[in-house]
C-alpha positions, 0 to 999 in steps of 0.5 A: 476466508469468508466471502462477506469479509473479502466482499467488503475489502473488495466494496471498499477497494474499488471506491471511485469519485462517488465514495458512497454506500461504503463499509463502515470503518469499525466494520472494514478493520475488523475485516481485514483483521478477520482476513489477515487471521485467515491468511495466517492458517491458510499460509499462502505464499505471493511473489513479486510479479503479484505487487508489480503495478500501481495502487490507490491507497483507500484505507488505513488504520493506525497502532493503538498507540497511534490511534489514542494520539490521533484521537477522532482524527483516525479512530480506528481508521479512515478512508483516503479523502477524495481530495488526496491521492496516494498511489503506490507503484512497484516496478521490477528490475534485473537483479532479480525476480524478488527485487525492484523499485517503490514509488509512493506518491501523494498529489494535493491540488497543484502539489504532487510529492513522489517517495522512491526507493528499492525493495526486496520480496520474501516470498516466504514471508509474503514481506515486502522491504522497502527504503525510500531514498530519493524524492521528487516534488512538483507544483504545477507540475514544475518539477522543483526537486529531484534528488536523493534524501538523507544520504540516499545515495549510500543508502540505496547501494547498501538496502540488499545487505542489510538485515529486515529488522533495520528496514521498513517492511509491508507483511502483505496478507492479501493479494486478490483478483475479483473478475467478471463479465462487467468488471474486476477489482484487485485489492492488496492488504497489508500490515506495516511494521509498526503495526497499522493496517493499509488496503489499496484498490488497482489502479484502473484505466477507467478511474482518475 
């Protein structure tokens, strides 16, 4: 992994308010395209306990399926406007050291919409799957929903027992820590199963 490529995830990861002098997108895909590629030869192995911990989502890309749908709208990909914030949080449990529990969270203004589940980690894979069962909606900060979606209930007692390829899944190809004397950025990538690529920056105490 060459360290221009993981200077600029990093640069891109741990964007604040400000949103300036960022990578260009065209340039951070083909980072993380380059860094995924490394990880593939490298054939590093992460754990569970890595992931625990809440993630701002600062960049995706679709498919290219996806992106010809999208159009300008996505390109080859796109930073998470500042006016959206999505935060991804993962929890462990005490079935085991490779399972837990995924929040992923979307706040808009006065709406926040927060998609919750289980999860099981391949540590031999570095694949993370996932099923999103139950959804909790607030505005205001009034809860005005909190239950279980499309069967969630079943869904959740039965996600240990189904096979990866009947789940949604995260192949995370970077898990990395940059630390300093004034600062460190963690960052996570990953590809999902339909093909698009995600970076999320660690959720710092300093940043809103």
């Amino acid at each position: 992994m060459t360290s221009n490529k993981l200077s600029l995830l990093q640069q891109a990861a741990s964007l604040k308010k400000e949103q300036i002098n960022l990578p260009d997108s065209a340039q951070l895909q083909e980072a993380l395209l380059s860094v995924e590629k490394s990880a593939k030869k490298e054939k590093k192995h992460y754990n569970f306990s890595d992931l625990v911990g809440c993630w701002n989502l600062r960049f995706i890309t679709g498919t290219k399926k996806s992106r010809k749908k999208a159009g300008i709208v996505l390109g080859v990909g796109r930073y998470i406007p500042q006016f959206i914030k999505i935060q991804i949080t993962y929890e462990k449990d005490s079935i085991s050291v490779d399972t837990g529990r995924v929040t992923n969270s979307v706040r808009i203004a006065f709406l926040n919409l927060s998609l919750s589940g289980p999860v099981k980690f391949l540590s031999q894979k570095n694949i993370l799957a996932f099923d999103f069962t139950s959804l909790t909606a607030k505005i205001f900060g009034w809860k005005i929903y909190d239950g279980y979606i499309s069967n969630g209930e079943v869904r959740d007692k039965e996600f240990y027992q189904k096979k990866l390829s009947e789940q949604a899944f995260f192949s995370y190809f970077l898990i990395e820590e940059n630390a300093s004397r004034s600062h460190a950025v963690r960052l996570i990538a990953a590809r999902g199963k339909g093909g698009g690529l995600a970076l999320w920056g660690k959720n710092l105490k300093n940043e809103e």
